[in-house]
C-alpha positions as CSV (number, residue, x, y, z in Angstrom):
1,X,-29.1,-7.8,-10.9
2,X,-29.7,-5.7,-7.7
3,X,-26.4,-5.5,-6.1
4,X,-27.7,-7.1,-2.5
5,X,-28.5,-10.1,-4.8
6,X,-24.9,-9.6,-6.7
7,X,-23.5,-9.7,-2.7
8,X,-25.1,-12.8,-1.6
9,X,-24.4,-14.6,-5.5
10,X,-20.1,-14.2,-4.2
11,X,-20.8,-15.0,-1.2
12,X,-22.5,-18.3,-1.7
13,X,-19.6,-18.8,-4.5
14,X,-17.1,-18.3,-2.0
15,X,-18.6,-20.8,-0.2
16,X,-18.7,-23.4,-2.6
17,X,-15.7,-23.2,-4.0
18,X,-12.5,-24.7,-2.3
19,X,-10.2,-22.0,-1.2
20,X,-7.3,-21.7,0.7
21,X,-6.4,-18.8,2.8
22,X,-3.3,-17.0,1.5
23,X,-2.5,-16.2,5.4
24,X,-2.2,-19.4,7.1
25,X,-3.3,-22.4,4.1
26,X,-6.4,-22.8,6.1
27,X,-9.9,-23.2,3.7
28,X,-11.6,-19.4,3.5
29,X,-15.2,-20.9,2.5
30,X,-17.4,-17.4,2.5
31,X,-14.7,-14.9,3.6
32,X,-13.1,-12.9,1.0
33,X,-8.9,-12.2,0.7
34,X,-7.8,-13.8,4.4
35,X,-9.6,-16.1,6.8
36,X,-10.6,-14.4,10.5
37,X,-7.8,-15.6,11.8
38,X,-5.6,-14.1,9.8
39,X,-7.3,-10.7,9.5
40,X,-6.7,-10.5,13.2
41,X,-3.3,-10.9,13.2
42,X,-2.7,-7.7,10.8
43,X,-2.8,-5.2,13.6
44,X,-1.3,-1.4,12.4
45,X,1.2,0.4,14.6
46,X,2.9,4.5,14.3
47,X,6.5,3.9,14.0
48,X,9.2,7.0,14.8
49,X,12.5,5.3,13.0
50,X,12.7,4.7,10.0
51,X,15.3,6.1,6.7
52,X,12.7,8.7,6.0
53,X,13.3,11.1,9.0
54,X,16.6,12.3,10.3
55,X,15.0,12.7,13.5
56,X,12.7,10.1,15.5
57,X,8.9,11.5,15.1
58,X,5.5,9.5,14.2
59,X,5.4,9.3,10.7
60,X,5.0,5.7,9.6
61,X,2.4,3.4,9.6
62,X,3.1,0.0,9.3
63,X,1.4,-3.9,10.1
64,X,4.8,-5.2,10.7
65,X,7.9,-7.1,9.2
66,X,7.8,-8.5,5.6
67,X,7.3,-11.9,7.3
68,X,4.3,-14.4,7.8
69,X,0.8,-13.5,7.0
70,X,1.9,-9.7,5.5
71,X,4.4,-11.4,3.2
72,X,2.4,-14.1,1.9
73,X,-0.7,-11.7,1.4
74,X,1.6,-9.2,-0.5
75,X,2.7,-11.7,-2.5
76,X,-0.2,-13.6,-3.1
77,X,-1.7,-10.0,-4.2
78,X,1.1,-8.7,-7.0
79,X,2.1,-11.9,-8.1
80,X,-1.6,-13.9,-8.1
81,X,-4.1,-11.2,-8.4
82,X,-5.8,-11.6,-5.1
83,X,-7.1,-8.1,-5.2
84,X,-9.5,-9.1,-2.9
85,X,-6.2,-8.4,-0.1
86,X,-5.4,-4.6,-1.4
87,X,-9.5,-3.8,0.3
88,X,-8.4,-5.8,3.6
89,X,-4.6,-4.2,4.0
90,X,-5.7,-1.0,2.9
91,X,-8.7,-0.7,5.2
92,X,-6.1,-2.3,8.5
93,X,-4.3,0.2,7.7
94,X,-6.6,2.9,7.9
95,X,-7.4,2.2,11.4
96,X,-3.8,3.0,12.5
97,X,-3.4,6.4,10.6
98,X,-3.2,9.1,14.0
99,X,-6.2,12.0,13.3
100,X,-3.7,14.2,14.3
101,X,-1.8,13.5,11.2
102,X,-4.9,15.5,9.2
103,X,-4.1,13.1,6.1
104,X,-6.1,15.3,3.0
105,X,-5.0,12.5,0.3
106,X,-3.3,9.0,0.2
107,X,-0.8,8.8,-2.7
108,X,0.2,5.6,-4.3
109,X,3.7,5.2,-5.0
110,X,3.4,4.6,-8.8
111,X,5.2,1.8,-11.3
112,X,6.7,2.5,-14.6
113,X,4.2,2.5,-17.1
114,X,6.0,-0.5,-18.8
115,X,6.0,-2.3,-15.7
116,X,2.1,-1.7,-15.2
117,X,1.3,-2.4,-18.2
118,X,3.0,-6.5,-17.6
119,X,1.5,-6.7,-14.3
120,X,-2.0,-5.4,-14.9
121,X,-1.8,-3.1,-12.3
122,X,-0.4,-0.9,-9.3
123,X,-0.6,-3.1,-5.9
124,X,-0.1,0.4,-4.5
125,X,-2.8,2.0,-5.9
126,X,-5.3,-0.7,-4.9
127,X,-4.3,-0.1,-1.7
128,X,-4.0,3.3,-1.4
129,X,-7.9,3.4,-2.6
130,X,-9.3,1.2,0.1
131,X,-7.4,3.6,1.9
132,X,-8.2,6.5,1.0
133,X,-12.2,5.2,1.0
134,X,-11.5,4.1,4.7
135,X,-10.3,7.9,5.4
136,X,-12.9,9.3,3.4
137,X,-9.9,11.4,1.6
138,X,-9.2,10.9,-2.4
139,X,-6.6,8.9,-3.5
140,X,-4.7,11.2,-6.2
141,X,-2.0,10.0,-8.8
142,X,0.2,12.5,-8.0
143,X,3.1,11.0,-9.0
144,X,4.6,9.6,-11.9
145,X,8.0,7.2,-12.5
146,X,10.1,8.7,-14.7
147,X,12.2,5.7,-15.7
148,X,12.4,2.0,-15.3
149,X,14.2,1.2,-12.2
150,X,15.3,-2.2,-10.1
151,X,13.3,-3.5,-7.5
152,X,15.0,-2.9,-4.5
153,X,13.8,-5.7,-2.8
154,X,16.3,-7.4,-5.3
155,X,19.3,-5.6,-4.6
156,X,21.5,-5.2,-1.7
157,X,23.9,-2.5,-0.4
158,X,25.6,-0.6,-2.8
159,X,23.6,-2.5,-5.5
160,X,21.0,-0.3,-5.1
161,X,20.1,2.0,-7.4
162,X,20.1,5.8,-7.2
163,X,16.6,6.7,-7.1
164,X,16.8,10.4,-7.0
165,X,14.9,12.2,-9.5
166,X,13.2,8.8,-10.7
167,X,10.2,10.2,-9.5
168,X,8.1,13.7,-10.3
169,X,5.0,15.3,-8.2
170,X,2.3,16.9,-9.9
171,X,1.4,20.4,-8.0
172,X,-2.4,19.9,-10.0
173,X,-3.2,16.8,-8.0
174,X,-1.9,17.8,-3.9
175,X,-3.9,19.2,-1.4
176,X,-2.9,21.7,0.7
177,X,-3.1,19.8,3.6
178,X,-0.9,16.9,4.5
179,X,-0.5,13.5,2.2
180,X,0.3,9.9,2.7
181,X,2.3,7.7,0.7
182,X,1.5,4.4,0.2
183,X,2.9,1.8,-0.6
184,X,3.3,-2.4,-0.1
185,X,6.9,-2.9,1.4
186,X,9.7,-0.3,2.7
187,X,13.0,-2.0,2.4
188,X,15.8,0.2,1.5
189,X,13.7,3.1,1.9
190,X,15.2,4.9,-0.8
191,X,12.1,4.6,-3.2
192,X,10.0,6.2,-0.7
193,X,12.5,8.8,0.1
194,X,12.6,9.6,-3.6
195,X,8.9,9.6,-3.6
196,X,9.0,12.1,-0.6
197,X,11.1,14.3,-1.8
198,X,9.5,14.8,-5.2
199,X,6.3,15.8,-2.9
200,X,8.0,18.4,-1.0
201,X,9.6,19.9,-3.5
202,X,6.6,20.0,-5.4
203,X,4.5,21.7,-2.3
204,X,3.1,19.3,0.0
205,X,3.8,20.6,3.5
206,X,3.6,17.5,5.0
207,X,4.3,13.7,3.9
208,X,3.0,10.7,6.0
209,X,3.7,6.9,4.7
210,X,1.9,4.0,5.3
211,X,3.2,0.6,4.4
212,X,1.7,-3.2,4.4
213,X,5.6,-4.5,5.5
214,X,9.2,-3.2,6.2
């Protein structure tokens, strides 16, 4: 099978088959993760404030608030296994990382092995390589979890766990350039700031983080 034929075979099975659009409910017919509609609405933006910087500088790239259409896609992808919506969030977000930034690898924030292993995979990482492919920069896995922690989505205030040192960089796998961190939602912040910090310390002159929501 030629892979143009392969192409055309989905497309005329997303055609056929009734589905609804994760976005809005709307029927999807040929179009693959979110309906036009939907896929318009998704619109990335630099943000300067956020718990990762003591001072206000670009250094965020977001396509919004963990509402509507980001929150159902994000969903619909880690708990349904629409991976067709890690290609279209990872590629939106693409078009809003600044050249300026000089991004030399995305890095996918990583889940505990035991956690990866019941879920199937990383939502981060199927981002981060639409990404990365978008940027024409590798996606690296240079980070590991060191231990099973909450999800912080879960948690509020002072319920949330300490995340320092739950994470470790691996000098092997950076650039020398600048990275971005990927990942599907900031809430707290604190599992990115983990994240970042293992980065820096390891040798990355630079971290940049891009996420779906926050």
């Amino acid at each position: 099978m030629t892979a143009a034929f392969g192409t055309a075979l989905l497309g005329a099975l997303r055609a056929l088959l009734p589905r609804a659009c994760p976005g809005c409910g709307a029927q999807l017919g040929p179009h693959a993760g979110l309906c036009p509609a939907c896929r318009a609405a998704l619109r990335p933006y630099v943000q300067d404030h956020s718990p990762l910087r003591a001072q206000p500088e670009p250094h965020l790239v977001t396509l919004g608030p963990y509402s509507g259409v980001r929150r159902r896609a994000v969903r619909e992808l880690k708990f349904a296994q629409a991976r067709d919506l890690a290609r279209i969030l990872g590629e939106t977000l693409a078009t809003g990382v600044p050249a300026a930034w000089d991004v030399q690898a995305v890095i996918p924030v990583p889940l505990h092995p035991t956690r990866q292993r019941q879920r199937g995979f990383n939502q981060a990482e199927l981002i981060g390589r639409a990404l990365a492919g978008a940027l024409a920069v590798p996606c690296v896995p240079a980070l590991t979890r060191t231990r099973v922690t909450a999800q912080q989505a879960r948690q509020h205030g002072a319920q949330r766990e300490d995340l320092h040192g739950a994470f470790r960089a691996h000098e092997g796998f950076l650039p020398t350039g600048p990275v971005l961190l990927i990942d599907d939602v900031l809430t707290s912040g604190r599992t990115a700031q983990a994240c970042q910090h293992a980065l820096l310390q390891a040798g990355a002159p630079q971290v940049y983080v891009a996420v779906v929501a926050r």
